[in-house]
C-alpha positions in Angstrom: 112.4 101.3 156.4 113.9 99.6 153.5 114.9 95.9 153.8 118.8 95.6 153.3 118.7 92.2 151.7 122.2 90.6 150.0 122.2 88.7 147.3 123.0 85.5 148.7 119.7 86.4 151.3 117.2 86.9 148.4 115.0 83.7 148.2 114.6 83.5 152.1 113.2 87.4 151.6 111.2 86.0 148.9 110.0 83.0 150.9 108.9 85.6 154.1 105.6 85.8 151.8 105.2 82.9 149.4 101.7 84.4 148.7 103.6 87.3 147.6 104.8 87.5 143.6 108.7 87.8 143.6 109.9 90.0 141.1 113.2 91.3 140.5 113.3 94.7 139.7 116.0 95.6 137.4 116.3 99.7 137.6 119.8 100.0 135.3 120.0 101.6 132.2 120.0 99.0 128.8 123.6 98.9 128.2 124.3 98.1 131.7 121.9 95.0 130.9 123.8 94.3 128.2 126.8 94.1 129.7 125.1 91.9 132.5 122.5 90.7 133.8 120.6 88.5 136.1 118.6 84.8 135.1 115.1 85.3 136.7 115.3 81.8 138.6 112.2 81.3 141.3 111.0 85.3 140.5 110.2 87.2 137.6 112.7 89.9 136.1 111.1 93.3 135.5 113.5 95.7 133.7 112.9 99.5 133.9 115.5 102.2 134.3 115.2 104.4 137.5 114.3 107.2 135.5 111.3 105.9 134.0 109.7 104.8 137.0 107.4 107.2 137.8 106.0 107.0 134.7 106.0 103.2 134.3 105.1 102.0 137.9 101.5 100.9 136.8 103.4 98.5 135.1 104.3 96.9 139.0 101.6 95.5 141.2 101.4 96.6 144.6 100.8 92.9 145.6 104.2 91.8 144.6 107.3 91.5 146.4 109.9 93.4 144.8 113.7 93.5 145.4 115.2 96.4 143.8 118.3 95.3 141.8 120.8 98.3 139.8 124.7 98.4 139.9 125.5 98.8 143.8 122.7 99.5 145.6 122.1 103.1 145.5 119.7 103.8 142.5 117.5 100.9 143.6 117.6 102.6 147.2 115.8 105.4 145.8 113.6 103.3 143.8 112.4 101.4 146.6 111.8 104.3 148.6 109.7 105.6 145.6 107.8 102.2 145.7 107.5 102.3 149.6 106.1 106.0 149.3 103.6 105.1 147.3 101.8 102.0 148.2 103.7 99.1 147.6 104.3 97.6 151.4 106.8 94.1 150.3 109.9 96.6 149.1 114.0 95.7 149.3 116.8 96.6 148.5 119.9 94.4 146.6 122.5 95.6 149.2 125.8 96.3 146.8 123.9 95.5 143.2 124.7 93.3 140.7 128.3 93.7 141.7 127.7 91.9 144.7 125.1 89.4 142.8 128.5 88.1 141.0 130.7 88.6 143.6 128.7 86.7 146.4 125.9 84.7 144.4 126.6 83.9 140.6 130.6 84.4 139.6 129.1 84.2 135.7 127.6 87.4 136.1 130.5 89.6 134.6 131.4 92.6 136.8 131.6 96.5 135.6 
C-alpha cells in the first residue's frame, strides 16, 4: 500500500528514515512547472513527467525515499504504484498535489 502523506506531513515521512535520500518527485508536465512549483528545502526535487517514467526510472535510486508530487494526487498515485511495483520499497504519495502543497503548506505556491 501506498503511504497517503499531506503536505504539511512530509518531513516527518522523510524523517521515518533519515538514512534514506528524500527526494521529491515531481511527475507534472513542464508547463505545469512553470506555472508552479515546489523549493526543494531538506529533499532533493527530481522532475520527470509521468509519462516518461518508465523510460527514465534508472534515473531514481531504489534507496531513496520518494514522495510522489503532480497536480492532485492522482498521476503520482499511479507513479508510486509504478515505483512500488518495481523495487523501490520507501514510496508516497502527495495526498491532493501541489494544490494542496499551497493550500495547506506554502500559500506562494500559486494555484491552477
Amino acid at each position: 500500500m501506498i503511504d497517503q502523506i499531506r503536505p504539511t506531513e512530509l518531513a516527518d515521512w522523510f524523517a521515518r528514515n533519515p538514512n534514506a535520500r528524500p527526494v521529491v518527485l515531481d511527475v507534472r508536465e513542464p508547463w505545469e512547472l512553470q506555472t508552479a512549483s515546489v523549493a526543494p528545502m531538506g529533499f532533493t526535487l527530481a522532475t520527470i513527467p509521468m509519462n516518461e517514467i518508465p523510460a527514465r526510472v534508472s534515473e531514481l535510486d531504489p534507496g531513496q525515499r520518494i514522495a510522489c508530487l503532480c497536480h492532485h494526487g492522482a498521476r503520482s498515485q499511479r507513479v508510486a504504484a509504478f515505483l512500488a511495483q518495481n523495487g523501490f520499497d520507501e514510496v508516497a504519495n502527495i495526498a491532493g498535489g501541489i494544490d494542496a502543497w499551497s493550500a495547506q503548506h506554502d500559500p506562494s505556491v500559486p494555484r491552477y
